[in-house]
N, C-alpha and C positions, 0 to 999 in steps of 0.2 A: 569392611574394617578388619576382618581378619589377616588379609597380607597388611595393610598398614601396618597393626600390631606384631606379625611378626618381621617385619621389617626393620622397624625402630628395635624390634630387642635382638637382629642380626648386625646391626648399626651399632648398636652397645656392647656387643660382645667385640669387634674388631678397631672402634674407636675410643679414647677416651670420654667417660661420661659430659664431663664438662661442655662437651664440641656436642652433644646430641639433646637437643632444647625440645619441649612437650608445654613447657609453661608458657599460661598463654598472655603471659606479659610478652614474650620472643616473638610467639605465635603473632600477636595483634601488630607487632610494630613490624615485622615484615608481612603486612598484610594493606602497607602503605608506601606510596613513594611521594614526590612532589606534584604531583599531576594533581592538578586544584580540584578536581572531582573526587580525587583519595582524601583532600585535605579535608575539602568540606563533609565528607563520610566520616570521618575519624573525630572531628566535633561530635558528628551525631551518636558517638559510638560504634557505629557499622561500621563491620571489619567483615566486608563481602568476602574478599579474595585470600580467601586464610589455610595457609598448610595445614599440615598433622603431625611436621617435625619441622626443623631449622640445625641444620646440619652447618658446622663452622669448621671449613675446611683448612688445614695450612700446607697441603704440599698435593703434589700429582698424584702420587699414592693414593691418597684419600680420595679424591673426586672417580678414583678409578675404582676402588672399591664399594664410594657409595652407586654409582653408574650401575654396575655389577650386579648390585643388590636387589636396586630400581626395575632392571630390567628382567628378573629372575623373579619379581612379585609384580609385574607389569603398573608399576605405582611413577607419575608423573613426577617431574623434576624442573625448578625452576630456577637457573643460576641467578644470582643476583651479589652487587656488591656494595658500593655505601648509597644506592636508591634515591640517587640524584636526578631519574627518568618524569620526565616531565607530562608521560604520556602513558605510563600503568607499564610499563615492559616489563620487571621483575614481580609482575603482581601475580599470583597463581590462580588457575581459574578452574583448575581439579582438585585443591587440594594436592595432597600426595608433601615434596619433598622443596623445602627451600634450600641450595645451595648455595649458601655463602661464605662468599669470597672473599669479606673485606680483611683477614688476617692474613691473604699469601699477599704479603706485602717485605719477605725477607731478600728477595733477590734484588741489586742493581748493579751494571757493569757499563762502567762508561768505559769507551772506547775512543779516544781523541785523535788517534791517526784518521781511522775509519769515519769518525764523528758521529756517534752512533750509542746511545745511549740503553740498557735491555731491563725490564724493570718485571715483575711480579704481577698480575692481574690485578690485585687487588691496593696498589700502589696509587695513593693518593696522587689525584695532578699539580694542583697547587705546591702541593710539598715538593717534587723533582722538580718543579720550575725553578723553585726558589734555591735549591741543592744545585743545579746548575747555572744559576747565574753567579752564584757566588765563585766560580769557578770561569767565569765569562762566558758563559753557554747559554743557547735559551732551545726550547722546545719548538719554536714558533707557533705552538698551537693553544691559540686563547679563548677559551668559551667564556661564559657568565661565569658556569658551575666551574671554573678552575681549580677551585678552590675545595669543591664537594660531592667534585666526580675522579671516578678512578681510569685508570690507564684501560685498562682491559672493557670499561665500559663505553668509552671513545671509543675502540672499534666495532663494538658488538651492535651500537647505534649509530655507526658514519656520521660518528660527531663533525662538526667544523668548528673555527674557531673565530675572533673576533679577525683577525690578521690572515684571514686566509685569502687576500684577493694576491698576497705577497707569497703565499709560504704554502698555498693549497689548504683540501681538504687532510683527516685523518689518512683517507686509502693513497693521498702523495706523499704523505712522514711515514709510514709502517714500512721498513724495509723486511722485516721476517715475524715470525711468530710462533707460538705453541697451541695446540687444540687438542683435547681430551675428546675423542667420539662417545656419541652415546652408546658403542659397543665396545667402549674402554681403551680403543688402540691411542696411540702418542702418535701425531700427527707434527711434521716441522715443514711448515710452507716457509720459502724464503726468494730472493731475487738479489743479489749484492754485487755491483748495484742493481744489475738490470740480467734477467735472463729472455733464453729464448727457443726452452726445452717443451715447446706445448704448452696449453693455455697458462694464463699468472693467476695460479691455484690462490693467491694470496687473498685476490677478490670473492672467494665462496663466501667466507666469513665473517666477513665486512659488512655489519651493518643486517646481518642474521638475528638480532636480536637472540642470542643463545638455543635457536630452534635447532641448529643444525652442528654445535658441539659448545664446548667449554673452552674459552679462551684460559689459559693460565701463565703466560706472561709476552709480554711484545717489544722487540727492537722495533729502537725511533729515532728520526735523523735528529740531531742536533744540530746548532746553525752557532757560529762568533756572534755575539753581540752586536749592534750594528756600531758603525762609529759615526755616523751622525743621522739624528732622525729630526725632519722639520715636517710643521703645524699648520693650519691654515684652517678657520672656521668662514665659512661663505653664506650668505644671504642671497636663495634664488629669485627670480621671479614667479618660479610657477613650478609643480613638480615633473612635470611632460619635460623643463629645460631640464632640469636635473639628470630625468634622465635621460636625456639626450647629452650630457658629461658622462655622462657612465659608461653607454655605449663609446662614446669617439675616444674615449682615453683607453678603453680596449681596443679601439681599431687600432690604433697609434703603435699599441705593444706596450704601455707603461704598467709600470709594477709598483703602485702606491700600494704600502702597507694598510693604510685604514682610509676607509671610502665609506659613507655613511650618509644617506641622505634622508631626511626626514621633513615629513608632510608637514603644514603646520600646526594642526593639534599635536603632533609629538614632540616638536622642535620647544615647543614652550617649554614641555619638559626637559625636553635636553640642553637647553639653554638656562633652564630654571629662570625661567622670565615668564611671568603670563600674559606679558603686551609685546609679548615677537608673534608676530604677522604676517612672517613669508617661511615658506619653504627654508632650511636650510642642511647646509655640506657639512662633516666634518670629512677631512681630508690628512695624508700625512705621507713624508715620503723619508725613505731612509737608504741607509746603506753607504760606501763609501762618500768622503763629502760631497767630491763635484759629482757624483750622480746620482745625489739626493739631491744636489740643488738645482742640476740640470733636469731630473726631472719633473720638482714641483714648477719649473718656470714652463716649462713645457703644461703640463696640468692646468695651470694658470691663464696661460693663452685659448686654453680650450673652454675654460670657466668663462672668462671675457666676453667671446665670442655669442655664449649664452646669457648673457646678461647678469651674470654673477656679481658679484661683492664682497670684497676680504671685510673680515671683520676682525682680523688679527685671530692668535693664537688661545687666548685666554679661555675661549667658549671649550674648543674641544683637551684642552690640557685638562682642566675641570674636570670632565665627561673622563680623563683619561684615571684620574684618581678615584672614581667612583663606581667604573666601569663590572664590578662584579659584585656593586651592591640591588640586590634584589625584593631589598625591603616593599618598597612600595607595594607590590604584588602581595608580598607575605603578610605584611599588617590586615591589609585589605581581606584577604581570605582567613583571618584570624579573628574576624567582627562577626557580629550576629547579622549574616543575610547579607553581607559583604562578598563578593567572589570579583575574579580577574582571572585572565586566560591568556595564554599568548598561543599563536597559530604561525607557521612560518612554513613556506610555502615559497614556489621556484615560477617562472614561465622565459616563454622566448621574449625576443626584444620588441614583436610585432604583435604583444599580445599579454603584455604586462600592464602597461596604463590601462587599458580595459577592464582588464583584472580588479586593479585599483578601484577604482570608481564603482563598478558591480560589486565588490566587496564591502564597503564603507556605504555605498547604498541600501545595501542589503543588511548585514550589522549594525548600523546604526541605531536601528530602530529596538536593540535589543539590551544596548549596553547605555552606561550615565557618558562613559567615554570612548571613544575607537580610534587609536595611534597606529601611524604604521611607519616604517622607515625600511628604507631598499640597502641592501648592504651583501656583501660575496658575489662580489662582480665577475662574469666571465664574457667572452665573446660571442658565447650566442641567447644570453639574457644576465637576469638575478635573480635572487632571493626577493622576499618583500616577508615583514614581520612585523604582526598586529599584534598589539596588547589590547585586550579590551578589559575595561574597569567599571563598576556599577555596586549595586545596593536593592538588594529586594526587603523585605520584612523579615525572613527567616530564615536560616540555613535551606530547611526543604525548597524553599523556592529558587534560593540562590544554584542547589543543583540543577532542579528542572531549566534555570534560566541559560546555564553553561549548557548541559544537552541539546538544549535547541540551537544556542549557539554555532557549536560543532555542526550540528546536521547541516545547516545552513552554510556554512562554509563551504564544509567538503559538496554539498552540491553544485556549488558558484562555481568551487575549482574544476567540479568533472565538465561540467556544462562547455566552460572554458578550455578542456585540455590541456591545465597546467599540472605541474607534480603535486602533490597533495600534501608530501613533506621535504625540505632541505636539510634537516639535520638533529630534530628533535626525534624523530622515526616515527614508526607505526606505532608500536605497544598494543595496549586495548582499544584507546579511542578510537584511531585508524584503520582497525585490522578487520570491522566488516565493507572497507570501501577498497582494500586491498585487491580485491581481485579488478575491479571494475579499472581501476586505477594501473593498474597491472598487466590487463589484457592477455595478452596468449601466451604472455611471460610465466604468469602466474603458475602453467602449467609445467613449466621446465622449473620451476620452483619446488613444485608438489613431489615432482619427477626425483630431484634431489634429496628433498629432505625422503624420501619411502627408501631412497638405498641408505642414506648416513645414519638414519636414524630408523631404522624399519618398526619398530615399536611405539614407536611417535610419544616415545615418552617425555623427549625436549621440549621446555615452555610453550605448552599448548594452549592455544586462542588466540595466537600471533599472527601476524602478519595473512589472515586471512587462512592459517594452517587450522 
């Protein structure tokens, strides 16, 4: 405790008091994120993962100075910014140092020749979406959390978005960026558009979960609005046809913006019907007219051939207005002995239905509900994304109930050989199946972060670090 303490009063001599937080109202609420095992901890009071300061940084300066400090009292450090992680990432698991982010929100420079828009780390997403459309721009990148995650936390998690089978992941929009090492140096990775000077440094820090520097602001492509986007909500026969659309509209090369297919315990949801009965699509294509239209007709021929069903537009228009509401989850984890989790997870195309079924097999038996729906399509598989929902007696059990939960997943996935996560990241929950999951990776991992960060003061208990 004694560098803590003098650390916090070297932190006050060189910052303004205001930015240097000890009260443990600050303390408790960065001691949680969205990750429904924090949620349900925070009911109960436990506030496991808690600093010894909460540092509010607003410029490079600062982060360089706190770094400095950190590493001169060998006192851990955890970036974090408005703690939209769904999976404990900004949770601190030594104590030591919360650095946040959510105030370097003063930078943005849109660039319209270039189309290229450069924002502040700690810059709301939903707010620049909305700042760029009004100017006929979009970001192309749509998560749930749009709205309650920040720019800088999309890369440091290898966010995707809703529209990324059109527009890609986060590591396809970041065209450059900024990184504070944990030895203080200003780091400018960039590619405009594309280089070809030695590896594309751009990928170290994608999706680092802040182990391996401090992001503090990122260039990202911008895209024209489209000018025409059409709809199509489909009823399968079975989810194996499904995805067998999924795969052949990648053989094909088509580029529908929203592709969504959902089992039928989900689709009830998604259709907000509880007597829908089949598998269903939501689908969508955009872009110039005739090649929005030429591609849904193209789409459509392949739906056919599967035994598809238009059901017209109305299902996923609906689904397109609601698309970032989260409630359901949140209410449910807000009851006594109520909990919900979502798991999202990748495989190949010869090894995804299998997935499926061992999944929902296996889960079933643990939750009141188990939904899944396939969605970020690429050519050599998907995603797959389970919500599961249920009701124990009490908070404590509703934790133990998610614990086992997880365990039971990530065993189904290793067993399987699929990726263990698509886009929510490791965090805590993940980060003891990290290595296993990782393989001999793990160690060119290790390899890295002992030179960027040799004091391993960077959010420690990540990613298997």
């Amino acid at each position: 405790m004694s560098d803590i303490s003098h650390l916090i009063r070297a932190l006050k001599s060189v910052m303004p008091g205001e930015q240097v937080l000890t009260d443990s109202e600050a303390l408790q609420a960065s001691s949680h994120d969205t990750w429904p095992l924090s949620t349900k901890l925070r009911r109960l009071g436990c506030h496991d993962y808690q600093a010894d300061v909460v540092v509010k940084v607003t410029d490079e300066q600062q982060i360089q100075q706190v770094l400095a400090l950190a590493t001169a009292n060998d006192v851990p450090v955890t970036p974090r910014a408005l703690g939209s992680s769904v999976t404990g990432q900004p949770l601190p698991t030594r104590g030591g140092v919360v650095l946040d982010l959510s105030d370097m929100t003063l930078n943005r420079e849109i660039n319209t020749t270039n189309m290229t828009v450069e924002v502040s780390a700690g810059y709301n997403g939903g707010k620049l979406e909305d700042e760029l459309q009004q100017q006929g721009w979009t970001l192309g990148h749509s998560p749930q959390s749009l709205y309650q995650s920040s720019v800088g936390g999309w890369l440091s998690t290898l966010a995707t978005g809703q529209f990324s089978s059109y527009y890609g992941g986060i590591e396809d929009l970041i065209t450059a960026y900024t990184v504070i090492l944990a030895t203080g140096e200003r780091v400018r990775l960039k590619a405009s558009p594309r280089a070809a000077m030695g590896p594309d440094l751009r990928q170290l820090f994608i999706g680092a979960e802040g182990t391996l520097g401090v992001v503090t602001s990122v260039q990202l492509k911008m895209f024209p609005l489209p000018q025409t986007r059409l709809y199509d909500t489909l009823a399968l026969p079975s989810v194996e046809a499904g995805l067998k659309i999924l795969r052949e509209q990648a053989m094909a090369g088509l580029r529908p913006f929203l592709l969504r297919l959902y089992d039928t315990a989900e689709a009830r949801h998604a259709m907000q019907d509880p007597a829908q009965d089949k598998p269903v699509m939501f689908v969508g294509t955009q872009g110039v007219d005739a090649i929005a239209r030429a591609e849904m007709a193209a789409l459509m021929a392949i739906v056919g051939r599967h035994g598809g069903e238009s059901l017209g537009s109305e299902g996923v228009l609906k689904w397109m207005d609601r698309r970032f509401d989260f409630s359901t989850v949140e209410n449910l984890l807000d009851t006594r002995g109520g909990f919900a989790e979502t798991i999202e997870i990748a495989h190949t195309w010869d090894g995804i239905a299998d997935l499926y079924h061992c999944l929902n097999k296996t889960l079933t038996p643990l939750a009141g509900e188990v939904l899944s729906h396939f969605s970020h399509v690429y050519p050599q598989g998907t995603s797959m994304y389970m919500i599961l929902l249920g009701n124990e007696e009490n908070d404590s059990e509703a934790i133990e109930k998610l614990r086992m939960i997880w365990k039971e997943a990530m065993r189904v996935c290793l067993e399987h050989k699929a990726e263990l996560s698509h886009h929510h990241g490791g965090g805590l929950v993940r980060s003891p199946y990290a290595r296993a999951s990782l393989g001999s990776a793990h160690m060119l991992l290790r390899r890295v972060k002992q030179a960027l960060d040799p004091n391993g003061i960077l959010n420690p208990g990540k990613l298997g670090l």
